[in-house]
C-alpha positions as CSV (number, residue, x, y, z in Angstrom):
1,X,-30.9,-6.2,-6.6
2,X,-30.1,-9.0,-4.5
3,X,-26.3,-9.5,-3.8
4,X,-25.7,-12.9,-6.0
5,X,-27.4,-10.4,-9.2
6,X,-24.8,-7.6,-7.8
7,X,-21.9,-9.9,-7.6
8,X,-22.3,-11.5,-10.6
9,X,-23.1,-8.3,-12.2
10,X,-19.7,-6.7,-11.0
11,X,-17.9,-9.7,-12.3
12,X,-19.3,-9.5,-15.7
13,X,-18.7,-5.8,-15.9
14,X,-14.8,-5.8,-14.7
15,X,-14.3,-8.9,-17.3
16,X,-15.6,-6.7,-19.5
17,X,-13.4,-3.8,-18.6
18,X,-10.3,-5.3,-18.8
19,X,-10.7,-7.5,-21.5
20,X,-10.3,-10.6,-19.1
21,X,-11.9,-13.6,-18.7
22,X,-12.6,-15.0,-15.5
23,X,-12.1,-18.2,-14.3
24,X,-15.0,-21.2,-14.9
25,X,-14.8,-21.4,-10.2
26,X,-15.4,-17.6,-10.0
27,X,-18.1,-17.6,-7.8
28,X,-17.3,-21.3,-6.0
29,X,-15.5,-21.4,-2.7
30,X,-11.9,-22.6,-2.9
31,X,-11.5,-26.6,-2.8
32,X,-12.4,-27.4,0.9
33,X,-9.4,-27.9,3.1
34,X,-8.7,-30.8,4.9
35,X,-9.5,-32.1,8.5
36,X,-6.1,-31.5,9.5
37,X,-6.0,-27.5,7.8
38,X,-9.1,-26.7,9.6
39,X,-8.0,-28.2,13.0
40,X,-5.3,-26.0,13.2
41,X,-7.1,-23.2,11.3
42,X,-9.5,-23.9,14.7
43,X,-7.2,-24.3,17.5
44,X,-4.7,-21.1,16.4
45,X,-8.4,-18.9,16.7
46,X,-9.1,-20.5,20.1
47,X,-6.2,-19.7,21.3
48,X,-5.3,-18.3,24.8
49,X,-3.2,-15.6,23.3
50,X,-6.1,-13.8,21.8
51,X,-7.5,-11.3,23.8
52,X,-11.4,-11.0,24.8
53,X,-11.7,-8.4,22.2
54,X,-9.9,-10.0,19.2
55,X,-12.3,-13.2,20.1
56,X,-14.9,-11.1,20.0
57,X,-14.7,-9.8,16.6
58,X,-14.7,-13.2,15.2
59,X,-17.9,-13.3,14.5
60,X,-17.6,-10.4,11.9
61,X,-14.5,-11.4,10.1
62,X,-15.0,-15.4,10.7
63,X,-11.4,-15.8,10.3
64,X,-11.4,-19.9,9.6
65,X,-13.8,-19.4,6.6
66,X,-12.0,-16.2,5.5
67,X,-8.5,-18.1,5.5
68,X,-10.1,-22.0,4.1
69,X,-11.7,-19.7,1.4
70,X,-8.3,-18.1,0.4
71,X,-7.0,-22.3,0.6
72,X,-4.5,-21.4,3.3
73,X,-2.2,-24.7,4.5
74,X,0.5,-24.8,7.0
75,X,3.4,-25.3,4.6
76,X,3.2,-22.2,2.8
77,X,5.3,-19.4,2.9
78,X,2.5,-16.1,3.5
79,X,2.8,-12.0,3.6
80,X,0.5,-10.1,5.1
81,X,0.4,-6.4,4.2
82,X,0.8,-4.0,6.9
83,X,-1.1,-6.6,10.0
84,X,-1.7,-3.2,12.0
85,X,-2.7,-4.6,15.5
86,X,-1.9,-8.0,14.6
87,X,-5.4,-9.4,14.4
88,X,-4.6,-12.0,12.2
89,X,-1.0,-12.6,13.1
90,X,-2.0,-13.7,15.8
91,X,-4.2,-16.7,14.0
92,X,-1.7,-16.9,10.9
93,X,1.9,-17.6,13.1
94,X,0.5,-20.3,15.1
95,X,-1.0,-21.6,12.2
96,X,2.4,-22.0,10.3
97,X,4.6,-22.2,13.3
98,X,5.7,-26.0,12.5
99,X,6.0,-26.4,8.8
100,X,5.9,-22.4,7.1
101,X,7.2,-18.9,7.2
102,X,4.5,-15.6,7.8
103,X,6.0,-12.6,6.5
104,X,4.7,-9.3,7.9
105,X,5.0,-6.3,5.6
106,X,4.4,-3.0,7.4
107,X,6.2,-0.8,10.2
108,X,9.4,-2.1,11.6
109,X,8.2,-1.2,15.0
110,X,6.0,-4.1,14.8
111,X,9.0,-6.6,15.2
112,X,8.9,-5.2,18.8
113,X,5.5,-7.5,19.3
114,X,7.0,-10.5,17.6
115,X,10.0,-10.6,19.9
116,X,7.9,-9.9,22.8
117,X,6.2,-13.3,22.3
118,X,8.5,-16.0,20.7
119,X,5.8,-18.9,22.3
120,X,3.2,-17.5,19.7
121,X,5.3,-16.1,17.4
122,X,8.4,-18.2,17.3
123,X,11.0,-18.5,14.6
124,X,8.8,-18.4,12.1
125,X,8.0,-14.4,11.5
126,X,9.9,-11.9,9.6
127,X,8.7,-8.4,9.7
128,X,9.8,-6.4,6.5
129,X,9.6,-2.8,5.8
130,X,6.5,-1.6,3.8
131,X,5.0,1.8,3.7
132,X,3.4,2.4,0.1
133,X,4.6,4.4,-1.9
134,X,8.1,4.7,-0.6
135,X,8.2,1.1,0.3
136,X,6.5,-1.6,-1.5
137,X,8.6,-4.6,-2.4
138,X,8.1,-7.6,-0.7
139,X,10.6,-10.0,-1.8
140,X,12.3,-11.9,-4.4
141,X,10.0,-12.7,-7.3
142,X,8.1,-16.2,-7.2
143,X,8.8,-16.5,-3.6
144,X,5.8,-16.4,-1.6
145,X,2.8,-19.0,-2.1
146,X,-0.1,-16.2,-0.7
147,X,-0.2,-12.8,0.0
148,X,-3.0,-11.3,2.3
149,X,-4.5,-7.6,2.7
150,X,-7.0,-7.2,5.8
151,X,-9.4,-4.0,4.8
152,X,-6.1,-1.9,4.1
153,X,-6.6,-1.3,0.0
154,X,-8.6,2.0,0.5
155,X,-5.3,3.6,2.6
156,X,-3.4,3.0,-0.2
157,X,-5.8,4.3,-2.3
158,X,-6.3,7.5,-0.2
159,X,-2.8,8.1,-1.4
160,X,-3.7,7.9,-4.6
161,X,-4.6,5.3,-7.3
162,X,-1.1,5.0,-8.6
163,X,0.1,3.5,-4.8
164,X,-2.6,0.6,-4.7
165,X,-2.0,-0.2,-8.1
166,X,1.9,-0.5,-7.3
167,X,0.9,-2.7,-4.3
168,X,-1.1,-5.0,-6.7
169,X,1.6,-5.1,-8.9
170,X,4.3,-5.8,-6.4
171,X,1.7,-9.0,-4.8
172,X,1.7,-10.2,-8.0
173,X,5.6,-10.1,-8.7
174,X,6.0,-11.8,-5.6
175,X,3.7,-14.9,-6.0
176,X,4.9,-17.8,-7.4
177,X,2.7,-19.0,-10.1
178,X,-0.3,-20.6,-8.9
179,X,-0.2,-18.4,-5.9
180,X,-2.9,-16.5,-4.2
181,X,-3.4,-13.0,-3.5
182,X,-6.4,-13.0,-0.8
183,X,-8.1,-9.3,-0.4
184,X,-10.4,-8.2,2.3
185,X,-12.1,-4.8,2.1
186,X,-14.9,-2.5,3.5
187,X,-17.4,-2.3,0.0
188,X,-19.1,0.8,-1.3
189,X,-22.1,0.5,-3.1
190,X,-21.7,-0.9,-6.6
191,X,-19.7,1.3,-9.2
192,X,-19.3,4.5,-6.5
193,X,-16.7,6.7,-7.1
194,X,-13.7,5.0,-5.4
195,X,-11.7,7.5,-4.7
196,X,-14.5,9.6,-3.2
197,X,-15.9,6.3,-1.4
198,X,-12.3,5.5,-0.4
199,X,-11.4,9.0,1.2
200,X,-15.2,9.9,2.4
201,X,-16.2,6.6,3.7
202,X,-13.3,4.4,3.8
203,X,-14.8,2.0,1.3
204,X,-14.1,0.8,-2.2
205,X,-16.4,-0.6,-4.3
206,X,-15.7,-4.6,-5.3
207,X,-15.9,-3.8,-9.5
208,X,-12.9,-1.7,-8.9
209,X,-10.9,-4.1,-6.9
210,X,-11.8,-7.0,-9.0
211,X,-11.2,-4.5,-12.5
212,X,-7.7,-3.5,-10.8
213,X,-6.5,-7.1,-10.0
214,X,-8.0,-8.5,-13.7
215,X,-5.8,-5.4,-15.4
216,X,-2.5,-6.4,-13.1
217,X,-2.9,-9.8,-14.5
218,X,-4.3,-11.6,-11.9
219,X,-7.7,-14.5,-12.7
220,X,-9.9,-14.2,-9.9
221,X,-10.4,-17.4,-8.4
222,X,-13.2,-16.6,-6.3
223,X,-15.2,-14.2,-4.5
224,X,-17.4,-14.7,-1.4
225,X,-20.3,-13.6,1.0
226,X,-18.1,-14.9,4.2
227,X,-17.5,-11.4,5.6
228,X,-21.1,-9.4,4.1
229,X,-23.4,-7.5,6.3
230,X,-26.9,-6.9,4.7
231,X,-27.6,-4.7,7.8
232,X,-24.4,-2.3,6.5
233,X,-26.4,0.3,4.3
234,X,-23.1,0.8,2.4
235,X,-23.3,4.8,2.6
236,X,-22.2,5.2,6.4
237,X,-18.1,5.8,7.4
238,X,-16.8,2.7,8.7
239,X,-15.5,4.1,11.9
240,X,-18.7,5.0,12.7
241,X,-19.5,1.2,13.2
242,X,-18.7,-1.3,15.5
243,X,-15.7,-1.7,17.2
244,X,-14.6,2.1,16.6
245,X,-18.4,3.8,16.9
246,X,-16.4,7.1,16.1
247,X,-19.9,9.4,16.1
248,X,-22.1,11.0,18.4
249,X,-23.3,8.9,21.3
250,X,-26.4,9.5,20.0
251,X,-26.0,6.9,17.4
252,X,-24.0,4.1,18.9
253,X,-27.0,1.9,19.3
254,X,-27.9,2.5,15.8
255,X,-24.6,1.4,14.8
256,X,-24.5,-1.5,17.0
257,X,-27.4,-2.8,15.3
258,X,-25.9,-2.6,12.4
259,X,-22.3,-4.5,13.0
260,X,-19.2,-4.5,11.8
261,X,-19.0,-3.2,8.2
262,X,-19.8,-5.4,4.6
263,X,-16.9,-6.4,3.8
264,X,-16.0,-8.4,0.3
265,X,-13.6,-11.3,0.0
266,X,-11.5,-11.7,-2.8
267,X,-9.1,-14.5,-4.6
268,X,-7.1,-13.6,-6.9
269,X,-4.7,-16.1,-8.0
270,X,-1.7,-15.8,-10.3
271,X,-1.4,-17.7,-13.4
């Protein structure tokens, strides 16, 4: 099955699932951004703040596509869940530094970074607690124009089905209508187990995410190839790829062949 048959099969089947019907763009990119969004988009990724190794990775999780694909634009107010290293802070903050707000939702000990570089970072971050399930509300309802999760859904699904759910709901609460809910995430093979493929693997596969957004009343707006591997065989632990190569020596070339993990790309959008 070639992936446009696989996608298209995993859209029909979630619709199906829960009862929802998707929108007419589903498998369209988002409305191209303009000259001005992508120059910035551009000059935030070539940025001298990035390390080596974060520049290196962009080829794997082509961050301008990812973020044009989501319809990003400097005046919106954005929430990433729980940035870890601060990958894409690190392209989001420059990117809104004049005219928006980035909100990051994870560990308060990551305000410790923010401060550390108010040139990048500026006035423009606010760092808010978030540790599903103890902590998952992100703010006053209607008040954010996108939300963003970087490969983190199977974590909270580790915890248990329940937790990602919540964190669904809670992205969706605080959207304003019209607003975006943009989800990046390593894929199992189509209609795995997730939990299994989720605590084994640390995959999900795309029917359940789209099937879990669909039931929390999101449409989905789009879904995309941007951030696919066909190398990625789908049934290998992600840390055993590139950049972590967590086995046995013995295999890091075979894994470096491979690449970074397949990875789908989500748009949910609230109506």
């Amino acid at each position: 099955m070639s992936q446009r048959q696989r996608k298209w099969l995993i859209m029909f089947c979630a619709s199906l699932l829960c009862g929802s019907v998707l929108l007419p763009a589903v498998a369209a990119a988002a409305d191209p951004a303009s000259s001005t969004t992508t120059a910035l988009l551009k000059k935030a990724v070539d940025g001298s703040w990035r390390t080596p190794a974060h520049k290196a990775r962009d080829r794997y999780r082509h961050p301008v596509a990812t973020l044009r694909f989501f319809g990003i634009k400097p005046d919106m107010t954005v929430i990433e869940l729980e940035p870890g290293g601060g990958w894409y802070t690190e392209i989001l903050a420059p990117f809104l530094y004049d005219h928006g707000h980035l909100i990051e939702a994870g560990s308060p000990k990551f305000e410790a970074r923010i401060k550390a570089d108010p040139a990048v970072f500026g006035h423009i971050v606010k760092v808010v607690p978030f540790s599903p399930p103890l902590r998952i509300a992100l703010g006053p309802a209607d008040s954010a124009d996108m939300v963003l999760t970087f490969r983190n859904t199977h974590d909270w699904l580790n915890h248990s089905p329940a937790t990602l759910a919540a964190v669904f709901k809670s992205a969706f609460e605080v959207l304003k209508p019209g607003g975006t809910f943009g989800v990046v995430e390593h894929r199992a093979k189509p209609f795995a187990n997730a939990v299994q493929s989720a605590k084994l693997l640390h995959r999900i596969p795309e029917d359940y995410l789209i099937a879990l957004g669909l039931k929390t009343g999101f449409r989905l707006q789009g879904v995309s190839e941007i951030n696919a591997n066909p190398k990625d065989p789908e049934n290998v632990n992600v840390h055993r790829l590139p950049p972590n190569l967590a086995g046995p020596d013995s295999e890091h070339a075979k894994m470096k062949a491979i690449g970074e993990s397949d990875r789908m790309t989500l748009r949910f959008v609230k109506p």
